[in-house]
C-alpha positions in Angstrom: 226.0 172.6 314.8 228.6 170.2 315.0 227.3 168.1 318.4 224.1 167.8 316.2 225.6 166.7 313.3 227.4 164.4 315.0 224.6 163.0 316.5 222.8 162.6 313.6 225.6 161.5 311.3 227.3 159.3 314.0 223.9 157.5 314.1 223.2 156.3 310.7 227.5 155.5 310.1 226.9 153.3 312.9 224.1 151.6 311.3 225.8 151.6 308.3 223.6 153.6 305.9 220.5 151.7 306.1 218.2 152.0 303.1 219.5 154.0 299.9 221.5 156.3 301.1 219.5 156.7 304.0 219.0 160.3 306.0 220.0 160.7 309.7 217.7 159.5 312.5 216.7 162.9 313.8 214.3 165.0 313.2 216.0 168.2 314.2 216.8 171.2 311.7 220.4 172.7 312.0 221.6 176.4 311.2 225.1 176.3 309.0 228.2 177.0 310.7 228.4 180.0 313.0 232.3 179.8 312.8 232.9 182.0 309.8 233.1 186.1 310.8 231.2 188.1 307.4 231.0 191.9 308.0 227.8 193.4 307.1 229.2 195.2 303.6 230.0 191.8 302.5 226.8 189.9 303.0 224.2 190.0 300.4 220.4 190.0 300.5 219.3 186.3 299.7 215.3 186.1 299.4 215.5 182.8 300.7 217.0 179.8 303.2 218.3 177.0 301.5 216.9 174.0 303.0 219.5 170.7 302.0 218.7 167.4 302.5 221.7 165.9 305.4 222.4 162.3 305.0 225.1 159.8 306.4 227.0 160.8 302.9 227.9 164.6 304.1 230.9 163.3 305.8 232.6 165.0 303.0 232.7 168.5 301.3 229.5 169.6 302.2 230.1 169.2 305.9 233.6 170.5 305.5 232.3 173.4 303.5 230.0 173.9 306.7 232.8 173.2 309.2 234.8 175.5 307.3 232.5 178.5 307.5 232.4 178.8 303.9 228.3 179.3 304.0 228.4 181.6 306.7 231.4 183.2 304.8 229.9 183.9 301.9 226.8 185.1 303.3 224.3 181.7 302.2 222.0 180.9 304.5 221.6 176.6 304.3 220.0 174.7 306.7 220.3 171.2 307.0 217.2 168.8 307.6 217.2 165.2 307.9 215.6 163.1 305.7 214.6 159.3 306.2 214.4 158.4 302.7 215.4 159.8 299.0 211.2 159.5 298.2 210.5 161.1 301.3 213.3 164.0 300.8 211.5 164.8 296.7 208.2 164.8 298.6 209.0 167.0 300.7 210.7 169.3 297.8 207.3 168.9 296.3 205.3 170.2 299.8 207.6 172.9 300.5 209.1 171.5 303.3 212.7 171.2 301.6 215.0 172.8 299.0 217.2 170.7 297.8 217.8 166.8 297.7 221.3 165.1 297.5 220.4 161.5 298.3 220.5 158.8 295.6 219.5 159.1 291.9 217.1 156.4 290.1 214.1 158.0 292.6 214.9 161.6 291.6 215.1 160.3 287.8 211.7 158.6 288.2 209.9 161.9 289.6 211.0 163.3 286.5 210.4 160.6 284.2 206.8 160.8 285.4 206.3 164.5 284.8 208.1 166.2 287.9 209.7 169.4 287.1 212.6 169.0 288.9 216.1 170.0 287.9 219.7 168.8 288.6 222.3 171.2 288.9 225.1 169.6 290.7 226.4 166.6 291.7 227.4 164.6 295.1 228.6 161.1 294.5 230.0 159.0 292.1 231.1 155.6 291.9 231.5 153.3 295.1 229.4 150.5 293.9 231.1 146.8 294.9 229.8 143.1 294.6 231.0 141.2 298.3 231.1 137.8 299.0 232.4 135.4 301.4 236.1 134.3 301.7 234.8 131.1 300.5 233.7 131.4 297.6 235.8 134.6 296.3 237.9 132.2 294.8 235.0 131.6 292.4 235.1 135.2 291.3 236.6 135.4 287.4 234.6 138.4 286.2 231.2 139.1 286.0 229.7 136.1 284.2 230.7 134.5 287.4 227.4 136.1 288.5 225.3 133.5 286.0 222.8 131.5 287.9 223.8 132.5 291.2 221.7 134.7 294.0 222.6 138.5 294.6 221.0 140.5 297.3 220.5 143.9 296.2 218.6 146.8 297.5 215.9 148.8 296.1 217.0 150.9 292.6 220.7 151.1 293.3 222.5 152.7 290.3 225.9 150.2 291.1 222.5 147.4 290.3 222.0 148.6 287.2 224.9 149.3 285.6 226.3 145.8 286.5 223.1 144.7 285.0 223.9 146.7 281.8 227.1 144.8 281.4 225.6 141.6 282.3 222.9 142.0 279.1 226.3 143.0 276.8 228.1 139.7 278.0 224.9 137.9 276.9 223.5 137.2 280.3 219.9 138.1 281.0 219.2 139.7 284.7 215.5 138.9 284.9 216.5 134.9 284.1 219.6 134.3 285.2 220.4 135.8 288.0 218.1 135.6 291.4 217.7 138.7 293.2 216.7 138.8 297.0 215.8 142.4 297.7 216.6 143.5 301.2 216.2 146.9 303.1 219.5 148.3 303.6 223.3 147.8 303.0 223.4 146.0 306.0 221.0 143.7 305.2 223.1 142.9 302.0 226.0 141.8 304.3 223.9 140.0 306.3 222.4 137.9 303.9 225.8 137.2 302.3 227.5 136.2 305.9 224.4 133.5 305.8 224.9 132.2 302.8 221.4 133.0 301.8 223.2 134.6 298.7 226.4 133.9 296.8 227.1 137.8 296.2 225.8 140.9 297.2 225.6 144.7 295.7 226.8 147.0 298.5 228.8 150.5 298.5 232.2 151.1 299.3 232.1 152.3 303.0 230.0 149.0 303.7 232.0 146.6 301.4 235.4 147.9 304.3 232.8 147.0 307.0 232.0 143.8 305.6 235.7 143.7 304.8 236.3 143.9 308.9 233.4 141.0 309.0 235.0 138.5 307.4 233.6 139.1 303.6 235.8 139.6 300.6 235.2 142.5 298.1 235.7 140.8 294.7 234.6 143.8 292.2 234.7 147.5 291.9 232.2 148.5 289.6 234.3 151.4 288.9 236.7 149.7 287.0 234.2 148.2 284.7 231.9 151.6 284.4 234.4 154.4 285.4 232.8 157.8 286.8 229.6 156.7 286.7 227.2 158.7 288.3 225.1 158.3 292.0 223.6 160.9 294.0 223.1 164.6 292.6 222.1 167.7 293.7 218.1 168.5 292.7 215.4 171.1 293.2 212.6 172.1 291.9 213.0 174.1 288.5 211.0 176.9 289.7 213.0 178.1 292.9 215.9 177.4 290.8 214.5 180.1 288.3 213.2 182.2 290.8 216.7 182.4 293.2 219.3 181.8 291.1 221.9 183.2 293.1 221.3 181.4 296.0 221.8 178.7 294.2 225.4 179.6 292.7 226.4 181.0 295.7 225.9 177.2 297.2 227.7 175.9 295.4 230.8 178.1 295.2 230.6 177.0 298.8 230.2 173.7 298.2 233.4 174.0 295.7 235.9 175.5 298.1 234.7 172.9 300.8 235.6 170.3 297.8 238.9 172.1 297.4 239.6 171.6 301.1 239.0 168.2 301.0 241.6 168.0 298.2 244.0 169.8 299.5 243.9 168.9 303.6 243.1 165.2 303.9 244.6 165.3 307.5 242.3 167.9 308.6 239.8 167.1 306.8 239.3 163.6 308.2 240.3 164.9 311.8 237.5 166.9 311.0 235.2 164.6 310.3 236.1 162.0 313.1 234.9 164.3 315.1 231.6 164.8 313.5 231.1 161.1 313.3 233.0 159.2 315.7 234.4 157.2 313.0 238.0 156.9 313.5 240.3 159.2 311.3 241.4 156.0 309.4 238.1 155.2 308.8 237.5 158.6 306.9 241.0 158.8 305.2 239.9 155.3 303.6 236.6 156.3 302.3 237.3 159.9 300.9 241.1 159.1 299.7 241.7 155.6 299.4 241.4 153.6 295.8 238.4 152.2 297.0 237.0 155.1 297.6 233.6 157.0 295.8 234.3 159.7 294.1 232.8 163.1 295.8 232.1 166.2 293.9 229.7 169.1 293.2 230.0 169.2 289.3 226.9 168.0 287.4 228.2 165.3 285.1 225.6 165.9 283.2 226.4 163.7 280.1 226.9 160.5 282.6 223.5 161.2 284.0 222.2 161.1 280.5 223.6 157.9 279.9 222.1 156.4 283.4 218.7 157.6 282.9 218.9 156.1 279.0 220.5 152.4 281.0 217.3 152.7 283.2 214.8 153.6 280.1 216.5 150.5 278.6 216.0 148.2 281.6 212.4 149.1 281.8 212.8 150.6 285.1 211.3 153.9 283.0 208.9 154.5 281.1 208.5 157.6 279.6 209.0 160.2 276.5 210.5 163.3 279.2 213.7 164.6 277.5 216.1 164.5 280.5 218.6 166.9 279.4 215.7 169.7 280.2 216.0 168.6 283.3 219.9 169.1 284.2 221.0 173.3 284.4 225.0 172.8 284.5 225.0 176.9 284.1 224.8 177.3 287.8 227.9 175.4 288.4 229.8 177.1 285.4 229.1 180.4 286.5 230.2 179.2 290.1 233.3 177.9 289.0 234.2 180.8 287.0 233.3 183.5 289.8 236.1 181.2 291.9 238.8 180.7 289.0 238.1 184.8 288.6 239.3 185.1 291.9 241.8 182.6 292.1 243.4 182.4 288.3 246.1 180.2 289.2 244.0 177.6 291.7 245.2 174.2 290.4 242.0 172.5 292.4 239.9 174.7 290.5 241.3 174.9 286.9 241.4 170.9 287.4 237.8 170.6 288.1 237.2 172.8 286.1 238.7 170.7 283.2 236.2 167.8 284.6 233.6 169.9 284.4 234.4 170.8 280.8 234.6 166.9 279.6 231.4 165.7 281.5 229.5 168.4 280.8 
């Protein structure tokens, strides 16, 4: 798996994550790691593969869980597909052609808001949301109603967007009048129109924003500090294979947790690790799992920030609709995970801590 995945992943890192949170640019499928040994007494009887969604973003405790043997280990059979966009990767939920969906948010909130029965049951992403500009004019940067009158290129529903918008209404600055918004394609193209100067500032996330860094830009805001922990990409599926293979489902992600751990508690390795999946430099990877500027990667649902993004969206306009959302979030899977691991492992400080997280978000 790993030459594949470093194909795939190596190609879209390279092209900086084009669209949001865009899949890699193959269309092969790859089995989960081969590296764990499971004897036969230990391995149970799943009914079904579990077919994940791989994007540019699972240089983190999803592929170390992989790298790690962990879904091999404990006897879950994942495969990992690649998926150009997050509309194409709910579609093809919808056609049967995939499980599960890690990539973005607003388009998985917007399948639901228009009648979907899709549920979120773990999470993926957090934070990372920054606004760049060039060296020029970052001097001009105060705060945020800096941003009044100017020109911000943006892409296409990004939740870092809309919670700036959010704050922009609170500071008594109206979005739709006074700020100009060039909607591009990708990340990229959000550096590329600011290194122009078709735009003063631009929307981009974190691993781009150190790119743009290396290009001459300036990072002037972390939307983190103004909207701390607020929720990206999460885990979805449709509601009916969730019902119908419950297990599966838990058992991913008590995977998923102990490849979380490992990140936590072997950054060396970890972003050796990676490096070689990628090609990115270990620096590269130490900066964007570890550093301050980092997102925030974990599997636990947040399920009361995602409540709060998809009321910011209803409040925007971007939705529409009566759908009561928390119907739509199951944080029992990833309870019942996280307690089968602390049952094991009592004194685990990686686990009794997110399980604390879990506890306050949930």
């Amino acid at each position: 798996m790993k030459n594949n995945l470093k194909k795939m992943i190596a190609a879209v890192v390279v092209a900086s994550m084009s669209l949001t949170f865009v899949a890699c640019g193959s269309n092969k499928t790859t089995d989960s790691s081969k590296k764990a040994q499971t004897s036969s007494s230990e391995k149970k009887n799943y009914s079904k593969t579990l077919r994940l969604s791989t994007t540019a973003n699972t240089s983190n405790f999803i592929t170390l869980a992989d790298g790690q043997g962990y879904f091999k280990n404990d006897g879950v059979p994942v495969k990992f597909e690649n998926i150009e966009s997050p509309s194409e990767a709910l579609n093809a939920i919808l056609l049967n052609k995939l499980d599960i969906n890690t990539i973005a948010l607003i388009p998985t909130l917007n399948f639901i808001a228009q009648g979907t029965d899709f549920t979120i049951f773990g999470g993926y992403r957090s934070e990372g949301g920054e606004i760049i500009t060039s060296k020029a004019n970052s001097s001009n940067y105060k705060d945020i109603t800096s941003l009044k009158g100017k020109k911000i290129a943006v892409i296409h529903l990004d939740t870092g967007d809309y919670n700036l918008r959010k704050l922009l209404r609170e500071k008594g600055i109206d979005p739709s009048k006074d700020i100009k918004y060039q909607e591009v394609d990708s990340y990229t193209s959000v550096v590329e129109a600011v290194k122009k100067g078709t735009v003063d500032y631009g929307i981009a996330i974190s691993e781009i924003a150190r790119l743009a860094e290396q290009q001459g830009l300036s990072s002037v805001q972390k939307i983190s500090d103004l909207v701390p922990d607020y929720v990206c990409c999460r885990q979805v599926a449709l509601t009916s294979s969730i019902k119908e293979n419950r297990q599966e489902y838990v058992d991913l992600l008590k995977s998923e947790i102990k490849g979380y751990k490992y990140m936590e508690e072997n950054q060396d390795a970890s972003a050796q690790y990676l490096s070689g999946i990628t090609g990115q430099p270990v620096a590269f990877h130490k900066q964007t799992l570890y550093s301050k500027t980092a997102p925030l990667f974990n599997p636990e649902p947040s399920k009361k920030q995602v409540i709060d993004f998809f009321n910011i969206l209803k409040e925007e306009g971007v939705l529409k609709t009566d759908v009561d959302i928390t119907k739509h979030i199951d944080t029992s899977l990833f309870k019942d995970a996280i307690t089968d691991l602390l049952k094991e492992s009592p004194k685990d400080a990686t686990y009794k801590a997110l399980y604390k997280q879990f506890q306050a978000n949930n």
